[in-house]
SERO-692161 format. One line per 3 residues: number of its first residue (from 1); their letters; for each residue x, y, z of N, C-alpha, C. Coordinates in steps of 0.2 Angstrom, whole numbers, always signed. Example, Ala and Ser with C-alpha at 12.3 -4.5 7.8 and 13.67 -1.06 7.14 Angstrom:
1> AS> +66,-28,+39,+62,-22,+39,+66,-16,+39  +64,-11,+35,+68,-5,+36,+64,+0,+39
***
This chain:
1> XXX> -290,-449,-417,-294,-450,-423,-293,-444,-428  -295,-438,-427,-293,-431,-429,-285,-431,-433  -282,-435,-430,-274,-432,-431,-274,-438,-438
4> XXX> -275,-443,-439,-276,-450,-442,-279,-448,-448  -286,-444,-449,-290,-439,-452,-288,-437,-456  -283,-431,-453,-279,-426,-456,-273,-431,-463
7> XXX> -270,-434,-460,-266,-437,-462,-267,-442,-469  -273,-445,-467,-275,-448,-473,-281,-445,-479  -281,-437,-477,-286,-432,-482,-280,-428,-486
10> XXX> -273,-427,-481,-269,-425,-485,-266,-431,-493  -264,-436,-489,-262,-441,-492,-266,-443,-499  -272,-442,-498,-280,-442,-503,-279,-437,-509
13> XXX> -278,-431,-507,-277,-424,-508,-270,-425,-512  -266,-426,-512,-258,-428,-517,-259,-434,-521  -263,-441,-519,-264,-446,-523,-269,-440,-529
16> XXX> -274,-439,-530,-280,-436,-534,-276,-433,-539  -273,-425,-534,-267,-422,-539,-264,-426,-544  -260,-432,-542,-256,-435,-546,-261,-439,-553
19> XXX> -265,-441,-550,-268,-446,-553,-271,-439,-560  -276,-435,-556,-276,-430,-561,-271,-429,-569  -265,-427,-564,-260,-425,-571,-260,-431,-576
22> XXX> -259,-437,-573,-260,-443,-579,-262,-444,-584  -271,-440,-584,-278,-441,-587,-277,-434,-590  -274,-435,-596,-276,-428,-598,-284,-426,-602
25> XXX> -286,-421,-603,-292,-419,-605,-293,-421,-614  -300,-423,-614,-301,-425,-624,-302,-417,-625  -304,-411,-623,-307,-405,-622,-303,-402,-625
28> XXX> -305,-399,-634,-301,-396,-639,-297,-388,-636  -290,-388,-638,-290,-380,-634,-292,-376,-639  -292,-371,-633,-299,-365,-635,-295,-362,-639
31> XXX> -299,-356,-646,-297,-353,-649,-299,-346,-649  -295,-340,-650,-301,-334,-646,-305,-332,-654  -308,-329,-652,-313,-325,-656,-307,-320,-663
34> XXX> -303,-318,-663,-299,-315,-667,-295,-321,-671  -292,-327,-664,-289,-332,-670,-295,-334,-674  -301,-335,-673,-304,-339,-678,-307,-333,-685
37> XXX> -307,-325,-683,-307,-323,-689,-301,-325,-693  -294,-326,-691,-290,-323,-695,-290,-330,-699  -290,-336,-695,-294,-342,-699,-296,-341,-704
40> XXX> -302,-338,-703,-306,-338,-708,-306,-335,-716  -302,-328,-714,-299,-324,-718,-295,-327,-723  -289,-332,-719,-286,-337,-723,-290,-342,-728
43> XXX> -293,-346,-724,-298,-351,-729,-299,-345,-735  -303,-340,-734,-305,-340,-740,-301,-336,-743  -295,-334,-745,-289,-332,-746,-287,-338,-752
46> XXX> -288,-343,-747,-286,-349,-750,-292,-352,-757  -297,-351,-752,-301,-351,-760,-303,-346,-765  -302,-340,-767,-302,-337,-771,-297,-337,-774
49> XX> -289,-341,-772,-284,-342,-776,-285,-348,-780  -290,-351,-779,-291,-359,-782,-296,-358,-787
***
């Protein structure tokens, strides 16, 4: 029963994986704290040109 166990928790554990990579995330990537100064520096670069 043990051995049967094993083998079917592994086989669970590679389905999940797989299925995982499929689904990727809606979750915007992250931007650090320096890009979103420099961001912003630009926007208003942009606006005071306008």
């Amino acid at each position: 029963m043990n051995r049967k166990k094993k083998i079917n928790d592994t086989l669970k554990k590679k389905q999940k994986k797989a299925n995982a990579k499929l689904h990727k995330s809606n979750k915007p990537r992250y931007i650090s704290k320096a890009e979103r100064e420099k961001l912003a520096v630009l926007a208003q670069q942009e606006a005071q040109q306008d």
